[in-house]
DRENSEVEX-856607 format. One record per residue: x, y, z of N, C-alpha, C in turn; residue in three letters. Coordinates in steps of 0.1 Angstrom, whole numbers, padded with zeros to 4 digits, always signed. Example, Ala and Ser with C-alpha at 12.3 -4.5 7.8 and 13.67 -1.06 7.14 Angstrom:
<recs>
+0132-0057+0078+0123-0045+0078+0132-0033+0078ALA;+0128-0022+0071+0137-0011+0071+0129+0000+0079SER;
</recs>
This chain:
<recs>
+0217-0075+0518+0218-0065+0528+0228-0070+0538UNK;+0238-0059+0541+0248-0067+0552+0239-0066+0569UNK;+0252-0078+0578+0243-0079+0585+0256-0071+0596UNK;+0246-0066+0606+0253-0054+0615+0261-0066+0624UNK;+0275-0062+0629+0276-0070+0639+0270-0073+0655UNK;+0268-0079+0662+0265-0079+0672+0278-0077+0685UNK;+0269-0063+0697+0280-0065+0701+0285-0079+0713UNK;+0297-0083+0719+0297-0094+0722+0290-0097+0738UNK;+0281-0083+0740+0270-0092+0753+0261-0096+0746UNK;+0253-0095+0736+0243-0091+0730+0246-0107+0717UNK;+0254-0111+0717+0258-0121+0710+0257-0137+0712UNK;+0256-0137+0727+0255-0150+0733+0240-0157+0731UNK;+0229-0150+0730+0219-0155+0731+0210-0150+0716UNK;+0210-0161+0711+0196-0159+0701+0184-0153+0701UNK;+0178-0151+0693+0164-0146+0691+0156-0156+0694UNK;+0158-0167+0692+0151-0182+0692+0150-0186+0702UNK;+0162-0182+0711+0164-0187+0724+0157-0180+0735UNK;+0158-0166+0731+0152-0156+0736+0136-0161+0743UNK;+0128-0159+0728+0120-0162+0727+0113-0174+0733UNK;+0121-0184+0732+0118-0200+0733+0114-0197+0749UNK;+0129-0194+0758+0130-0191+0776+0117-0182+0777UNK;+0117-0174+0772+0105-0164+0780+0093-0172+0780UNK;+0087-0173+0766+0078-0181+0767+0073-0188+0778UNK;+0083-0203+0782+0081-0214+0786+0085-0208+0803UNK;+0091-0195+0810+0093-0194+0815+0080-0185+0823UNK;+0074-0178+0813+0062-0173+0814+0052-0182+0822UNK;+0052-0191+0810+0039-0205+0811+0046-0211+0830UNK;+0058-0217+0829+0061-0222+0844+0056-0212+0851UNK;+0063-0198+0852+0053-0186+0862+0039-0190+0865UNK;+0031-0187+0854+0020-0190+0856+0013-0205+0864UNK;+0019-0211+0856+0019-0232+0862+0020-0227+0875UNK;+0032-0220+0882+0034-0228+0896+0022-0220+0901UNK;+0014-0214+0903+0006-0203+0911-0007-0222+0905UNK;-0009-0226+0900-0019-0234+0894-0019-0249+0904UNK;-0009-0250+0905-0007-0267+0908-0002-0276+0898UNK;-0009-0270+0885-0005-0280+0866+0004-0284+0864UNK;+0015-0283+0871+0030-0279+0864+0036-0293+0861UNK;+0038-0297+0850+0046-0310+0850+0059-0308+0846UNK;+0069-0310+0854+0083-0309+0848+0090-0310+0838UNK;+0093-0307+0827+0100-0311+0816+0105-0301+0804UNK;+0109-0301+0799+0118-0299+0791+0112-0293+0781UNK;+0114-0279+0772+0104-0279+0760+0114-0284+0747UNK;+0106-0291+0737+0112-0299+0729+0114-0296+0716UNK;+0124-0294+0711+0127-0292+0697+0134-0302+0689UNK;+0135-0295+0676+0146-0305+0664+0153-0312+0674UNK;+0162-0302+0678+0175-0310+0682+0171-0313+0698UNK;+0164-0313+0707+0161-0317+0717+0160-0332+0720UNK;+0164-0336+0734+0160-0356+0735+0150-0354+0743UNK;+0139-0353+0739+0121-0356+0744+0123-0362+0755UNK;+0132-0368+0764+0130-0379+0775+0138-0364+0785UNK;+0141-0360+0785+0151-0351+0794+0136-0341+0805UNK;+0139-0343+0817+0130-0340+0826+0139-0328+0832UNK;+0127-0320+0839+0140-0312+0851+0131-0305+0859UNK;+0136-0299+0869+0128-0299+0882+0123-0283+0880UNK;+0109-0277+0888+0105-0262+0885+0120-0257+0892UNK;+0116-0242+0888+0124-0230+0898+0116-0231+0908UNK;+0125-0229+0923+0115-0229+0929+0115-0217+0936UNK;+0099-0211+0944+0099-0197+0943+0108-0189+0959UNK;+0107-0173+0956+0116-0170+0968+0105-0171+0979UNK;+0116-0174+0994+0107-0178+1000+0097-0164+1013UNK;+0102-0151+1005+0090-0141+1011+0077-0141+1007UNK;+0069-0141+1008+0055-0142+1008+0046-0131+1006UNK;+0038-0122+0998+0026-0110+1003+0012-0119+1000UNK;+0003-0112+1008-0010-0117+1009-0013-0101+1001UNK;-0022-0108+0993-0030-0094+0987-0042-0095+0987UNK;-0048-0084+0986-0062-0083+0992-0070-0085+0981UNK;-0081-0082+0986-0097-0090+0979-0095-0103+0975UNK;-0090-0116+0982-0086-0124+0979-0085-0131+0967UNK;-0078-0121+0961-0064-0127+0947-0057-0143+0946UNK;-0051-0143+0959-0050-0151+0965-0051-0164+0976UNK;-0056-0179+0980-0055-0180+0987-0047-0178+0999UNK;-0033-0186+0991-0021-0187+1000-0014-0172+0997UNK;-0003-0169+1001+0006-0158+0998+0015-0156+0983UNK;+0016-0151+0978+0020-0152+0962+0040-0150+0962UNK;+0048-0154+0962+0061-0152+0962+0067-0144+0954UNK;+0068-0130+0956+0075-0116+0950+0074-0105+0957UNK;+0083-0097+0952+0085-0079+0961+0076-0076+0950UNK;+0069-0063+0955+0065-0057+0945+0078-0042+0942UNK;+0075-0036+0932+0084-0028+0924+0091-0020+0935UNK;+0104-0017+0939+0110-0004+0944+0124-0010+0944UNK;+0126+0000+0954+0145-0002+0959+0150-0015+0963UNK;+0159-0023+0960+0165-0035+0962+0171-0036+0977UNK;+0171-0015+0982+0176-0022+0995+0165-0017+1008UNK;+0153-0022+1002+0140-0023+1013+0136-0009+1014UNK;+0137+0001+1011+0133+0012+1014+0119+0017+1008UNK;+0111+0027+1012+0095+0026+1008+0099+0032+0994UNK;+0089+0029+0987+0081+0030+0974+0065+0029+0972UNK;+0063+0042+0964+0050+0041+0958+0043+0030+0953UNK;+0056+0021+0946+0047+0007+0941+0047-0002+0950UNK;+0049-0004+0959+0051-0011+0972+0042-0007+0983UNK;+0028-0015+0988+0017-0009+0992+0024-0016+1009UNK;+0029-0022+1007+0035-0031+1022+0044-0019+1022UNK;+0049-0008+1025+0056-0006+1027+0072-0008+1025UNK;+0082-0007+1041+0093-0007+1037+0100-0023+1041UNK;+0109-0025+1036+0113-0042+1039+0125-0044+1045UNK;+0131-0042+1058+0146-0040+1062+0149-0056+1053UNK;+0145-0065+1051+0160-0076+1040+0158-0070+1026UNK;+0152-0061+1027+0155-0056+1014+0147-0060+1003UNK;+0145-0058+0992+0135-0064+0982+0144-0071+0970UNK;+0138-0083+0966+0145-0094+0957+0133-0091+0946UNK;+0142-0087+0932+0136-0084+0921+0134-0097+0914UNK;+0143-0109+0919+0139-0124+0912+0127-0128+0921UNK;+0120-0139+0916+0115-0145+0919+0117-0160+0922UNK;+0124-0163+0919+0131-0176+0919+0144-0179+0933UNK;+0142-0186+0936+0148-0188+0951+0163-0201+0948UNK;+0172-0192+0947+0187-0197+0950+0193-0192+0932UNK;+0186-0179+0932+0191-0178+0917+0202-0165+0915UNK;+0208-0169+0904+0224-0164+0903+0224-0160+0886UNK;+0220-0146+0887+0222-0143+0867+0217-0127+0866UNK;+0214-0128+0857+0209-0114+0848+0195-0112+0851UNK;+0191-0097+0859+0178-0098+0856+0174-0081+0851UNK;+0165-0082+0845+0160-0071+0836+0144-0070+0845UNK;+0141-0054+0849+0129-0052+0851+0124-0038+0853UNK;+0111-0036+0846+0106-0025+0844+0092-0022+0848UNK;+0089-0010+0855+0077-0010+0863+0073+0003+0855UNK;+0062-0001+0847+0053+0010+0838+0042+0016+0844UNK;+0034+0029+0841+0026+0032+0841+0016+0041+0830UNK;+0011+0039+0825-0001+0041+0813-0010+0049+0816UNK;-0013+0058+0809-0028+0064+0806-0032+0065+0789UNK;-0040+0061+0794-0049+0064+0780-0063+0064+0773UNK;-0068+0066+0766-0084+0067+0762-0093+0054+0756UNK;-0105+0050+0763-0106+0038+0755-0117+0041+0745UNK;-0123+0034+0740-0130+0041+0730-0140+0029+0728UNK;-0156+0028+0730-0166+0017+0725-0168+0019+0717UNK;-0166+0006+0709-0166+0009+0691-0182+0000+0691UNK;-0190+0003+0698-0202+0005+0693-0209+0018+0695UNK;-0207+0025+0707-0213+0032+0705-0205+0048+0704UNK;-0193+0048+0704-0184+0060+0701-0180+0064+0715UNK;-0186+0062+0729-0185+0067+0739-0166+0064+0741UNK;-0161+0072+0748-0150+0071+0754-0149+0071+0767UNK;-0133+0068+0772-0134+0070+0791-0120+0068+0792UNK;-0114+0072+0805-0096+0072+0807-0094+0062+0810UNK;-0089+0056+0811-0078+0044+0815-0070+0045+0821UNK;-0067+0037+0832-0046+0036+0833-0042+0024+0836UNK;-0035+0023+0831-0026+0009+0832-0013+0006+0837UNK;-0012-0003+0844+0004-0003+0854+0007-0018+0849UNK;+0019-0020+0847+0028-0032+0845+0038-0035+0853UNK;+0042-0047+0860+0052-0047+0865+0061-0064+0856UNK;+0070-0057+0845+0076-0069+0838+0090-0071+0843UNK;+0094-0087+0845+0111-0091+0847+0112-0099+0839UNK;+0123-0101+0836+0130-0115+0828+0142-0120+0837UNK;+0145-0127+0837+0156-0134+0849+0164-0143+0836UNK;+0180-0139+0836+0187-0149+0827+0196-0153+0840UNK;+0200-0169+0837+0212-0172+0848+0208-0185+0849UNK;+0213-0192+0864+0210-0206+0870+0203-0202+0884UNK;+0197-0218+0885+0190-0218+0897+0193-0233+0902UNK;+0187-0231+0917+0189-0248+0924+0176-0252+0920UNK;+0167-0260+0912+0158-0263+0911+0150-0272+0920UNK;+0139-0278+0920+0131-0286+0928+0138-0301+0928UNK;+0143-0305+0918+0150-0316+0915+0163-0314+0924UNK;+0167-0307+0926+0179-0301+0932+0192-0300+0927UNK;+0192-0300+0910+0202-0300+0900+0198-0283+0894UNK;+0213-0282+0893+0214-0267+0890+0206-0265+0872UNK;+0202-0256+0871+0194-0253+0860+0198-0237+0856UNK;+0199-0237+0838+0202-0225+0834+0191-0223+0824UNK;+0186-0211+0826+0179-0207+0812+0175-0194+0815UNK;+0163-0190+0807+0159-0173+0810+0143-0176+0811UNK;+0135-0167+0822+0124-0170+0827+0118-0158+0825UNK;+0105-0156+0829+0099-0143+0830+0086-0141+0842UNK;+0084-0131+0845+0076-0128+0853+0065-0111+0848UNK;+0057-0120+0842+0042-0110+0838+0031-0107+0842UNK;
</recs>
């Protein structure tokens, strides 16, 4: 079967690679809200296992969200206009510096993000009963460089779930 070409944005980065960044950029997301987080590198074939590097580190606005979610303040805008103006997904209101769709603080790249909303039926598969649902997502990917904690510039692709 022939293979389609790729066009040349769409060409730079692998499936593998893809995959690999999100992942581990996922897992760091998660890590830094934890404390866990040990610096380093994810390791493959061709990777040198000794290669360390510092987190992203996060932007420095803050929301406190209620029913305590949080102790401290959690570092992200939630979903709207980049240039501070109110939104439905945005329960704080409006933000005169505007809203920063990264989360990562000193970062310079590509970011991708999508704010979903869902309905749909759930169904107990014991006893047949059903009921509505709705579901809201707010998903990013960030491709580019950052100043990291180590304070060496760092490139890869991250995610925020």
């Amino acid at each position: 079967m022939a293979r389609a070409a790729l066009h040349p944005a769409h060409a730079s980065i692998s499936r593998r690679a893809l995959i690999k960044g999100t992942i581990g950029g996922a897992a760091g997301v998660a890590a830094l809200g934890t404390g866990l987080w040990t610096p380093a590198l994810a390791a493959g074939d061709d990777d040198d296992e000794t290669k360390t590097s510092g987190i992203p580190l996060p932007i420095p606005h803050e929301e406190h969200l209620p029913f305590g979610f949080a102790k401290e303040g959690v570092h992200f805008y939630f979903p709207g206009p980049v240039d501070g103006s109110p939104a439905a997904t945005d329960g704080f209101g409006t933000h005169p510096e505007g809203r920063d769709p990264s989360t990562v603080n000193n970062f310079s790249g590509f970011i991708g993000q999508v704010d979903l909303k869902f309905k749909g039926t759930g169904r107990d598969t014991t006893t047949g009963e059903t009921a509505p649902y709705d579901f809201h997502t707010d998903t990013r990917f960030f491709s580019g460089e950052w100043i990291a904690s180590d304070q060496r510039r760092q490139r890869g692709i991250l995610a925020f779930i």
